[in-house]
C-alpha positions as CSV (number, residue, x, y, z in Angstrom):
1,X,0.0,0.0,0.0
2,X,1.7,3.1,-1.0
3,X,1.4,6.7,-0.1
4,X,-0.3,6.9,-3.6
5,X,-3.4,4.8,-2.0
6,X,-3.4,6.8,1.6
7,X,-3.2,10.2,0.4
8,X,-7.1,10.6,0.0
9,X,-8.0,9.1,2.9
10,X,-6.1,11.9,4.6
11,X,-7.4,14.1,2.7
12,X,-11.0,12.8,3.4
13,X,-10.1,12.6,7.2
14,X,-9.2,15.8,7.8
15,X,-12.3,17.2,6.0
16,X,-14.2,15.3,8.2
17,X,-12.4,16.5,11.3
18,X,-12.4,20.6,9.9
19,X,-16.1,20.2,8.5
20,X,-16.9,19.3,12.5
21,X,-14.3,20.8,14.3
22,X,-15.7,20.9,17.9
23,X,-17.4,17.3,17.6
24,X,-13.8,16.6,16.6
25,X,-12.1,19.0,20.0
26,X,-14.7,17.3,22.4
27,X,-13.7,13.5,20.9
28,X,-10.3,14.3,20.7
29,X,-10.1,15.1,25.1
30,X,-9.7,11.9,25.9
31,X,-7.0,11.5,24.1
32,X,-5.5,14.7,25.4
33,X,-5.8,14.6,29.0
34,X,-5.0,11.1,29.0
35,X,-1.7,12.0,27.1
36,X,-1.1,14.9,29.5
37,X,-2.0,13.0,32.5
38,X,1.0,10.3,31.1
39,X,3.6,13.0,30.5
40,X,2.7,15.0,33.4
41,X,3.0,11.9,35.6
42,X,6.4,10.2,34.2
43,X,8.0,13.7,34.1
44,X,7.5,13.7,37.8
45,X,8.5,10.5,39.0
46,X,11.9,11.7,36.2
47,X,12.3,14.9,38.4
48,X,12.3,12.7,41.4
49,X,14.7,10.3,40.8
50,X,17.2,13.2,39.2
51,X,17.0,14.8,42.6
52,X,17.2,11.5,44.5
53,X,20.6,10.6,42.0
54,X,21.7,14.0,42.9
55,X,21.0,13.6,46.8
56,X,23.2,9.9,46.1
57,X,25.8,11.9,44.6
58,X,26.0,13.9,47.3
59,X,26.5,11.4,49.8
60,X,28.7,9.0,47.8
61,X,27.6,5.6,46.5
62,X,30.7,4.0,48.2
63,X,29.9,6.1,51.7
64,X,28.2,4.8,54.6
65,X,27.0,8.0,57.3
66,X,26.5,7.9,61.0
67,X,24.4,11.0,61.9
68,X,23.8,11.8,65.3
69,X,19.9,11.9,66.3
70,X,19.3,14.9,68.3
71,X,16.2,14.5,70.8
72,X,13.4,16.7,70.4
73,X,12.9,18.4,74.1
74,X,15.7,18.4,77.0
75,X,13.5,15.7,78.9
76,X,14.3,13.4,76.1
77,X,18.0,14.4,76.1
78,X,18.4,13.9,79.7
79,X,16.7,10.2,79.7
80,X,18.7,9.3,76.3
81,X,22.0,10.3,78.1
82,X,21.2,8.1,81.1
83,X,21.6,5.1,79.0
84,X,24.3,6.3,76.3
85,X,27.2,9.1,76.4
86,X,26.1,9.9,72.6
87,X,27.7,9.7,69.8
88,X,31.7,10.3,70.5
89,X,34.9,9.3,69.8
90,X,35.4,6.1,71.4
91,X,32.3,5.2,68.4
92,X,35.2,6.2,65.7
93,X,37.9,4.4,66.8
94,X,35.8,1.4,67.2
95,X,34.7,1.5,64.2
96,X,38.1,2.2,62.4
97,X,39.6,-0.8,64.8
98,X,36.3,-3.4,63.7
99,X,35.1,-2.7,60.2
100,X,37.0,-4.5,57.6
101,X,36.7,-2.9,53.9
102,X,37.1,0.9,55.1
103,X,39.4,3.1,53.3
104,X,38.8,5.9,54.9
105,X,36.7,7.4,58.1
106,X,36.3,10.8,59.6
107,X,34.2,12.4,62.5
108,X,32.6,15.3,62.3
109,X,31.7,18.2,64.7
110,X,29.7,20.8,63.5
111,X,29.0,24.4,64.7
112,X,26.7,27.2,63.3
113,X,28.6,30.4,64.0
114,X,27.4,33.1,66.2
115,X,29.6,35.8,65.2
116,X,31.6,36.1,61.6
117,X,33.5,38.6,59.8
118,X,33.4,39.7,56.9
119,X,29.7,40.0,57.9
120,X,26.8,38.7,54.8
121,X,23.4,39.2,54.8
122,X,22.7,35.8,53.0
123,X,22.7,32.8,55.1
124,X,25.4,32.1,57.1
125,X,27.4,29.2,56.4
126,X,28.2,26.3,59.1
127,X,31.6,25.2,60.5
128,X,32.4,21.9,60.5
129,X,35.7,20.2,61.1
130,X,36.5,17.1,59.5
131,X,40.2,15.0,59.2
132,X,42.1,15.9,55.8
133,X,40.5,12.8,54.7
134,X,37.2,14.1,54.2
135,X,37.8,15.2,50.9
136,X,38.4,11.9,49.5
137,X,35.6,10.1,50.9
138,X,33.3,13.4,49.3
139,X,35.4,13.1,46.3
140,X,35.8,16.8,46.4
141,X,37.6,18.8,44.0
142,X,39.3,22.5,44.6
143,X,38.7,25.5,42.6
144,X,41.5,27.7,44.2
145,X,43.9,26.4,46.3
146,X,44.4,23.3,48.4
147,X,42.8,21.0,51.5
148,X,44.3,21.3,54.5
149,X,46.6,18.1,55.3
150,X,46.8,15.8,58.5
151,X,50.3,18.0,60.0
152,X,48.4,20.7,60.1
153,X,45.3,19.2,61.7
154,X,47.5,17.7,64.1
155,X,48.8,21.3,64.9
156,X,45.4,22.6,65.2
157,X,46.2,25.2,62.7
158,X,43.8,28.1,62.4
159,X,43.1,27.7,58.6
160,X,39.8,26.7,56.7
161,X,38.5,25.7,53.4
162,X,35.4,27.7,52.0
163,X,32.4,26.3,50.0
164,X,32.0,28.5,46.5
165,X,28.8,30.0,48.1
166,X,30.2,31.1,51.3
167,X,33.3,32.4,49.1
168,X,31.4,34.7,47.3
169,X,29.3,35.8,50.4
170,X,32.4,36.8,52.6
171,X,34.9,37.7,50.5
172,X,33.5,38.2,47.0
173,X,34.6,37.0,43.3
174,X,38.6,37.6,43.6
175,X,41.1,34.4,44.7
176,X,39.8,33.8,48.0
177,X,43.6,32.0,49.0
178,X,45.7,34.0,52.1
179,X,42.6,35.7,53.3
180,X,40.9,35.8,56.2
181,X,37.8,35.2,57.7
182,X,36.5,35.6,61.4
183,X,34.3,32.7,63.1
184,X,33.1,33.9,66.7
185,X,36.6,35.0,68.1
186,X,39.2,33.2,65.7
187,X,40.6,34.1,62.5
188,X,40.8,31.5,60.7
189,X,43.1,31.8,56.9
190,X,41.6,30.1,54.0
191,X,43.6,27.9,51.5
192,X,41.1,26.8,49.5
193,X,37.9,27.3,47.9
194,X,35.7,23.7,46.8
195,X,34.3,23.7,43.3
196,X,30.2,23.9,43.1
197,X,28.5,21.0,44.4
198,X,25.2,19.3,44.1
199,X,23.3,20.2,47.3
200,X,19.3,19.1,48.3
201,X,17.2,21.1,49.8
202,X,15.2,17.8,52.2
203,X,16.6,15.8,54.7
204,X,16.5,12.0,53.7
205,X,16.6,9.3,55.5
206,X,18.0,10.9,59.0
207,X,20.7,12.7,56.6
208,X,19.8,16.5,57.5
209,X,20.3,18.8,54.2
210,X,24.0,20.4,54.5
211,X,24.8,22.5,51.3
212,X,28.5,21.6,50.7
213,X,28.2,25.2,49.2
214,X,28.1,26.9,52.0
215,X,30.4,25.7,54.4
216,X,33.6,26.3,56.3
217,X,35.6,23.6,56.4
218,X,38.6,23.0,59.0
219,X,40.8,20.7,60.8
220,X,38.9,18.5,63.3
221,X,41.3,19.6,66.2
222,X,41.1,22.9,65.5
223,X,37.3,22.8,65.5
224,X,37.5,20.9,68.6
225,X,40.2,22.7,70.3
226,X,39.6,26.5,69.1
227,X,35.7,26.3,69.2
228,X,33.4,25.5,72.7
229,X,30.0,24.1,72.2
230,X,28.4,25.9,75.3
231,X,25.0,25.2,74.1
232,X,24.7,21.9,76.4
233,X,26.9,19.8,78.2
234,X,24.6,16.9,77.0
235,X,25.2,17.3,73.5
236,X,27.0,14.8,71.3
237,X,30.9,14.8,71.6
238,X,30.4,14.5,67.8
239,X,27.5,14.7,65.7
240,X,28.5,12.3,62.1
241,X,31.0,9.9,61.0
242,X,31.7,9.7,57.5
243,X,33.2,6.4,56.0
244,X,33.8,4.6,52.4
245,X,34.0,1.4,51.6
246,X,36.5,-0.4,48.8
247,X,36.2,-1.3,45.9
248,X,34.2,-4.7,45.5
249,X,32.8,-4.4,49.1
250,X,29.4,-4.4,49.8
251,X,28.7,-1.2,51.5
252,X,25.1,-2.0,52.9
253,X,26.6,-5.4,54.9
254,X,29.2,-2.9,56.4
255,X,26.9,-0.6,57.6
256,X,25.2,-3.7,59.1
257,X,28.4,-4.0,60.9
258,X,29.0,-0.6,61.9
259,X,25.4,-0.5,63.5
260,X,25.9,-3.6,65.0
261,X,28.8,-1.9,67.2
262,X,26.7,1.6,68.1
263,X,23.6,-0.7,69.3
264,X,26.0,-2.0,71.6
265,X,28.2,0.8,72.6
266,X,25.0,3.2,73.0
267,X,22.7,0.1,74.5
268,X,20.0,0.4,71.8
269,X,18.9,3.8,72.8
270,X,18.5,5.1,69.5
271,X,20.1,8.3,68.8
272,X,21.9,7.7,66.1
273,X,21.1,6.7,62.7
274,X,22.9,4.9,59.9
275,X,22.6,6.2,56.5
276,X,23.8,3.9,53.6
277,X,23.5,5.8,49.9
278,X,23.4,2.2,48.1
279,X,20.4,0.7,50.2
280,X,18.9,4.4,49.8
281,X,19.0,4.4,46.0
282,X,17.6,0.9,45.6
283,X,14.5,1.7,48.0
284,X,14.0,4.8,46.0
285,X,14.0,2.9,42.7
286,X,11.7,0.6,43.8
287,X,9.2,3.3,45.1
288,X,9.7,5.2,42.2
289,X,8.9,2.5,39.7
290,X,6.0,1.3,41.8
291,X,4.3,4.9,41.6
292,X,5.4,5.4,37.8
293,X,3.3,2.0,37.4
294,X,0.2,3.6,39.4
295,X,0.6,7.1,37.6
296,X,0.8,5.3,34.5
297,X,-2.4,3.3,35.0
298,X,-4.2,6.2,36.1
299,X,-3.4,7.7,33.2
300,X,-4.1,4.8,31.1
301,X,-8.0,5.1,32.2
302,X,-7.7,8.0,30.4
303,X,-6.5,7.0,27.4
304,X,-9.2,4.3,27.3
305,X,-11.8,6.2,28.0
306,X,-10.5,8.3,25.6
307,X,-10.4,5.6,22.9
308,X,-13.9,4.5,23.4
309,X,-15.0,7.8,22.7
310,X,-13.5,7.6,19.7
311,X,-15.4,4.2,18.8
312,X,-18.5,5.9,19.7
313,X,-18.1,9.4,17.0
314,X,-16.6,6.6,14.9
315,X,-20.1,4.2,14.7
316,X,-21.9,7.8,14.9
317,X,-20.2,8.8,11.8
318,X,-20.6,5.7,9.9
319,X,-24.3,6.3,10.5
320,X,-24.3,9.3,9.5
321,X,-22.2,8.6,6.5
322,X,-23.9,5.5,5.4
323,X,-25.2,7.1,1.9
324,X,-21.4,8.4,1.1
325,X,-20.3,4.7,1.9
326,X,-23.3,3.3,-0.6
327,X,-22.1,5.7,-3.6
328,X,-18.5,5.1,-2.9
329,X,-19.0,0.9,-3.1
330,X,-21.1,1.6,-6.5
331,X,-18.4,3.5,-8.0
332,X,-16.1,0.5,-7.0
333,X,-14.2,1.4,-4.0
334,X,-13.4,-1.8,-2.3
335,X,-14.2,-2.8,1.5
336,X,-10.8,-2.5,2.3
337,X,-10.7,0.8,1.0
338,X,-13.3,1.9,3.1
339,X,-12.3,0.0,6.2
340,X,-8.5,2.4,5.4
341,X,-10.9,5.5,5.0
342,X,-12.4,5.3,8.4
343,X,-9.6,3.9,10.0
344,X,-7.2,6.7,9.1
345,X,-10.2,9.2,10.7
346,X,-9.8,7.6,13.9
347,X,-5.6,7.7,13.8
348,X,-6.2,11.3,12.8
349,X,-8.0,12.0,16.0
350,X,-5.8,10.1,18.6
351,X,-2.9,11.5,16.3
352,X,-4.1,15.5,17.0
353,X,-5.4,14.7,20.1
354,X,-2.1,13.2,21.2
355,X,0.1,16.1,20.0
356,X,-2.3,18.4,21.9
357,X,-1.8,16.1,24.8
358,X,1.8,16.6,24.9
359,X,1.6,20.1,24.7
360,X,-0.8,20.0,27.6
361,X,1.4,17.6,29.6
362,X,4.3,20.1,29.2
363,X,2.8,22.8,30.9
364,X,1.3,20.6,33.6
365,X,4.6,19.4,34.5
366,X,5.7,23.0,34.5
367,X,2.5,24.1,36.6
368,X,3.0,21.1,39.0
369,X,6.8,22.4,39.4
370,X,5.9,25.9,40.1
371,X,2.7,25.2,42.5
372,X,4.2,22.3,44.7
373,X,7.4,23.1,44.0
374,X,8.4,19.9,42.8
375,X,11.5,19.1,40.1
376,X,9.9,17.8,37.2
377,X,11.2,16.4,34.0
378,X,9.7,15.7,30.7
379,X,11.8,13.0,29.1
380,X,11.7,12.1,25.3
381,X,10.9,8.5,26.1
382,X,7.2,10.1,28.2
383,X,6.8,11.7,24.9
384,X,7.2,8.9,22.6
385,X,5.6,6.4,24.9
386,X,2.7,8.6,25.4
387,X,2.1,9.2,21.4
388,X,2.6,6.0,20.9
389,X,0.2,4.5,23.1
390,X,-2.3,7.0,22.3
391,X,-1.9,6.5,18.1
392,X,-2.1,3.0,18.9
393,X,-5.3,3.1,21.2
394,X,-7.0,5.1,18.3
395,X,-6.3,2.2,15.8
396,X,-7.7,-0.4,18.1
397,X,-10.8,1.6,18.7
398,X,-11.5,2.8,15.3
399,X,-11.3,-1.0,13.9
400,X,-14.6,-2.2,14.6
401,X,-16.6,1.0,13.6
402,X,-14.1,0.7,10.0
403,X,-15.0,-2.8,9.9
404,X,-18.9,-2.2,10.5
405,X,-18.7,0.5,7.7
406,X,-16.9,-1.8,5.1
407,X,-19.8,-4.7,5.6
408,X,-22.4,-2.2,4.6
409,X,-24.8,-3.3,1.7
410,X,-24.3,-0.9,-1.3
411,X,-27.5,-0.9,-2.2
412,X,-28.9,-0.3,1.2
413,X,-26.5,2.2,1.6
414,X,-27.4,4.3,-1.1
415,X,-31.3,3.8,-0.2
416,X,-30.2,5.2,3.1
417,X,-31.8,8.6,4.3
């Protein structure tokens, strides 16, 4: 069948669809929320999982985390500390002495400063000091500069390493290297400046949101030696452990390990929490394919819906056609030719409905982004897998009512009125 034979039953179909354009619209709104409901849908779960790859990167595939729970109220505190000293360093170097597989671990303590100079009006950045090792198990890179190395963490030396956010904020756009900056009472000199990192917005999991952005990085002695935490005597002595795994070691089995030894060492009271990146991605998958199967059925109602509305114009239109069907069989059209005619009708319909769809789907993704602030994505694949479906629904649906027209009798056609 050559484009010689379809050309004027396109031509016919989109006559029909022009000569009764909103008969055509109100047919064709199946097919286009449908369509938009499916693109709308799969650009969401698409957003999600590009944030929740984004959040993994973050945190490092290879990386297991031990955040520190805080308690809600004092009371809690108070009863929590009666049965463990919180998370500390005698945690670390049990950890380091009993996990095998570890390449590298590092505590952290973490501070939010009350005073700093040069002053910003954005948000102020945190302190946190880590061992020089931290930038390896982040897999950080440097922009300006350098990280600060284990002699002069051992020293205590009063330097720092700046995110690019808080960079900018303190000391501006010039090479941030040799200059100072003032946390509560110290000076601290900076040395280098991280490149832009992927930050989230949520906490996950126990993991609270830390923009790598804007921080202040220094030496864990001189965090712990330079800076008092006089907000409570009851706080953690530190409040995360960062660790990666080797190559070829599974990562979630090692963080059975290393929870194994703070349920015993804190007596199960449960104020700490163990965040594994690999586990988290998985679970997220799975979710996220479950709810792209529900959206997607959802959807699919629509589509079917849409599709028998298209059967029911379709039958309508062979009714009212049945005279044009007579004359065109006694001229010597074939029932295959008619069966094409009506056929192509019903793929012209899903065909504009669908692109409409899409259209439609694209700014619902965009609306559902702006309103819930949600990151949404619309992915070539939700396009083609949305037209597809709805091009193919429209040929299943328009089948029967091409079929019923081709079986008419020609000369009870053209007696018709």
């Amino acid at each position: 069948m050559g484009l010689s034979n379809i050309g004027p039953e396109l031509l016919m179909g989109m006559a029909s669809l022009f000569a009764h354009k909103l008969r055509s619209l109100l047919t064709m709104l199946g097919m286009i929320f449908g369509v938009g409901a499916v693109v709308a849908m799969l650009s969401i779960t698409a957003g999600a999982q590009k944030e929740m790859m984004s959040f993994i990167d973050q945190l490092g595939v290879n990386n297991i985390i031990v955040e520190a729970r805080e308690s809600v109220d004092r009371n809690e505190l108070q009863a929590v500390r009666a049965v463990s000293p919180g998370l500390s360093f005698r945690d670390f170097r049990a950890i380091s002495e009993n996990v095998p597989g570890l390449v590298a671990i590092t505590p952290r303590k973490r501070f939010k400063p009350q005073k700093l100079l040069p002053k910003t009006s954005q948000e102020q950045p945190q302190l946190i000091g880590v061992l020089p090792n931290f930038v390896e198990i982040n897999s950080l890179k440097m922009v300006q500069g350098r990280f600060f190395t284990e002699e002069e963490n051992s020293a205590s030396a009063p330097i720092c390493v700046l995110g690019e956010t808080t960079k900018v904020n303190l000391l501006g756009y010039d090479n941030a290297v040799g200059k100072y900056v003032k946390v509560n009472d110290t000076w601290l000199q900076v040395v280098g400046v991280l490149t832009p990192q992927a930050t989230s917005d949520t906490d996950v999991e126990g993991v609270q949101a830390m923009n790598k952005n804007n921080l202040i990085i220094a030496p864990l002695n001189t965090v712990m030696r330079r800076f008092e935490d006089n907000t409570s005597y009851l706080k953690d002595e530190i409040d995360g452990i960062y660790m990666k795994v080797g190559p070829g070691v599974d990562s979630i089995e090692t963080a059975n390990v290393v929870r194994a030894i703070l349920v015993a060492t804190h007596k199960d009271a449960g104020d700490f929490t163990v965040v594994v990146p690999a586990g988290l991605l998985e679970e997220r998958r799975r979710t996220s394919f479950i709810f792209e199967i529900v959206m997607i059925c959802i959807a699919g109602i629509s589509l079917l819906v849409g599709g028998i509305g298209i059967m029911n114009i379709m039958l309508a239109t062979v009714l009212e056609r049945t005279r044009e069907i007579g004359i065109r069989r006694a001229i010597g059209a074939r029932q295959g030719d008619i069966v094409r005619q009506f056929l192509t009708e019903a793929v012209l319909i899903s065909i504009v409905g669908g692109l409409i769809g899409i259209a439609f789907g694209f700014t619902l993704s965009r609306v559902i982004a702006t309103a819930a602030g949600w990151s949404t994505v619309v992915t070539t694949s939700s396009i083609v897998v949305a037209f597809g479906v709805s091009v193919f629904i429209g040929l299943l649906f328009g089948i029967y009512p091409a079929v019923q027209a081709a079986k008419l009798d020609p000369i009870e056609a053209i007696r018709y009125e």
